[in-house]
Phi, psi and omega in degrees: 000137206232152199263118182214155220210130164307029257242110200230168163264130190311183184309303200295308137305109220260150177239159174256359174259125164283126167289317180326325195269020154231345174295321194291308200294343180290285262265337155289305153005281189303313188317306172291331171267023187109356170275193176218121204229166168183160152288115169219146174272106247309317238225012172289088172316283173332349213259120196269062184291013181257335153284006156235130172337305190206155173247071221264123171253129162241332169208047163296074205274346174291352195274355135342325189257358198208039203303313172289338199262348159307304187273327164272011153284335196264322175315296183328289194315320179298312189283348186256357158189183168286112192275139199234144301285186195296175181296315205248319168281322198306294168320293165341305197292344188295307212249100165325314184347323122018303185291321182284325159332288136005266143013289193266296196306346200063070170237146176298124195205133173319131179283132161201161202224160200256126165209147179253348183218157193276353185287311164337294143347288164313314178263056176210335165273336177269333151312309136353259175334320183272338179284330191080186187203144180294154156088290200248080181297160165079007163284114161212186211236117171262157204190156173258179165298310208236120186175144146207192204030058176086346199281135200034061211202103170229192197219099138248154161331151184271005180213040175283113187305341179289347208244285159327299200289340166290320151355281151312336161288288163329316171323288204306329204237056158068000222259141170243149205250125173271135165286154128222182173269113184337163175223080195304319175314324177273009163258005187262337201091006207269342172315137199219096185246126195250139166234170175204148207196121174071011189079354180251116183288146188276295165210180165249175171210106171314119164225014143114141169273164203249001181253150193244138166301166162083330172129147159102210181230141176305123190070011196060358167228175176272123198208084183277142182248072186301148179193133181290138190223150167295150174232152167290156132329232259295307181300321210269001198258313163338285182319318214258354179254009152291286168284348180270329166285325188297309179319294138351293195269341182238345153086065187203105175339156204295126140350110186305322184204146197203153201260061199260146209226139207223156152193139170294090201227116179304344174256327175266353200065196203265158197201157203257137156286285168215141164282073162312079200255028178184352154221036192248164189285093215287347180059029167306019180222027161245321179232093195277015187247293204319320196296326193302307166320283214285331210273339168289342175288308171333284154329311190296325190285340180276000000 
């Protein structure tokens, strides 16, 4: 029977997305097909990781806060078992940059552009701002590199002084600050996250947009509103034109599972936001036969 961990962040760290509604339906899942299954947590020091078989991460959502003491967890945890996903994509996976990679590789990705410094930042924003973007010209979306939920991450006007200043913030704390151009189809709500489990999309989920213009998040927190949506032949041709590039740029084998995060856009056409390759969040409690797929994937891997 094979021993296998959850690899989730405590309790104490509250999210407005519940992980429970994706640890539990897996961790029943592996149970029903013969595992021996548990929650142990990344940064729980008592945690015997030389005593499970394989380690599957699924909602270290702290590790935004804590990156380093996150990546010599995946050294520790890799040498003491087999790590899900691997370790060396995890890393890879940390760092948006990651898109332009991508990029190069020719999968289509939303244009943005990267800074390290704010003069760099400034000329790259008032270009931006003067070219505009169809349907909302001078919008545009600011980011760290290393980030997730939303964190520092706004929607501005292009010449709303909060847009530099978030910068600056990013900046401050060693951070490289992404440009992009408004996406009105992604202001529509119009996002499209395709999962794969095994190289196969499972479903996909609409979950509404999350930027309030002027900065911050819509209603003031982060609050997805998941709803199961139909995929194309194109989108599901997509996903699998994605992993085979990420396979391609890290030389590193197909994912047990992954996140491709989409938008359909009359001006760039369909394009990658972002590739979620180690914490996302699956809605198993929206589609509960999905859970049963991965935990027979699991099992094959372990």
């Amino acid at each position: 029977m094979p021993r296998i961990a959850i690899v989730v962040t405590d309790a104490g760290f509250r999210v407005d997305t519940d992980p429970e509604r994706d640890v539990t339906p897996l961790l029943e899942a592996l149970l029903r097909c013969g595992a021996e299954a548990e929650r142990a947590i990344w940064h729980d020091p008592a945690v015997d990781w030389s005593s499970y078989d394989l380690a599957v991460i699924r909602t270290p959502w702290d590790y935004v806060l804590r990156a380093e003491e996150f990546e010599a967890w995946l050294d520790r945890a890799g040498r003491l078992t087999r790590v899900l996903n691997e370790p060396q994509l995890v890393r890879w996976n940390m760092d948006k940059r990651y898109l332009a990679q991508l990029d190069a590789a020719g999968v289509p990705v939303v244009p943005t552009t990267y800074h390290q410094d704010l003069e760099s930042f400034s000329s790259a924003l008032t270009e931006l701002g003067a070219t505009g973007s169809t349907g909302v010209p001078g919008h545009v979306v600011v980011k760290p590199a290393v980030g997730a939920g939303s964190l520092h991450t706004g929607l501005f006007g292009h010449d709303d002084p909060a847009a530099a200043e978030l910068a600056r913030v990013i900046l401050a704390e060693d951070g490289v600050v992404m440009l992009q151009p408004e996406v009105p189809e992604l202001s529509e709500g119009r996002e499209k996250a395709l999962y794969v489990v095994d190289g196969h999309v499972t479903h996909a989920i609409a979950k509404g947009a999350l930027l309030a213009r002027g900065g911050g998040l819509r209603g003031g927190t982060y609050q997805e509103r998941p709803v199961v949506v139909e995929t194309s032949t194109l989108e599901r041709s997509f996903a699998e034109r994605v992993l085979a590039a990420v396979s391609e740029v890290t030389g590193l084998a197909a994912p047990l599972y992954g996140r491709i995060d989409t938008v359909d856009s009359a001006e760039h056409g369909l394009v990658l936001l972002e590739a979620e390759l180690f914490e996302p969040f699956f809605n198993l409690h929206l589609v509960p036969d999905v859970a049963e797929t991965f935990a027979e994937a699991i099992l094959a891997r372990a």
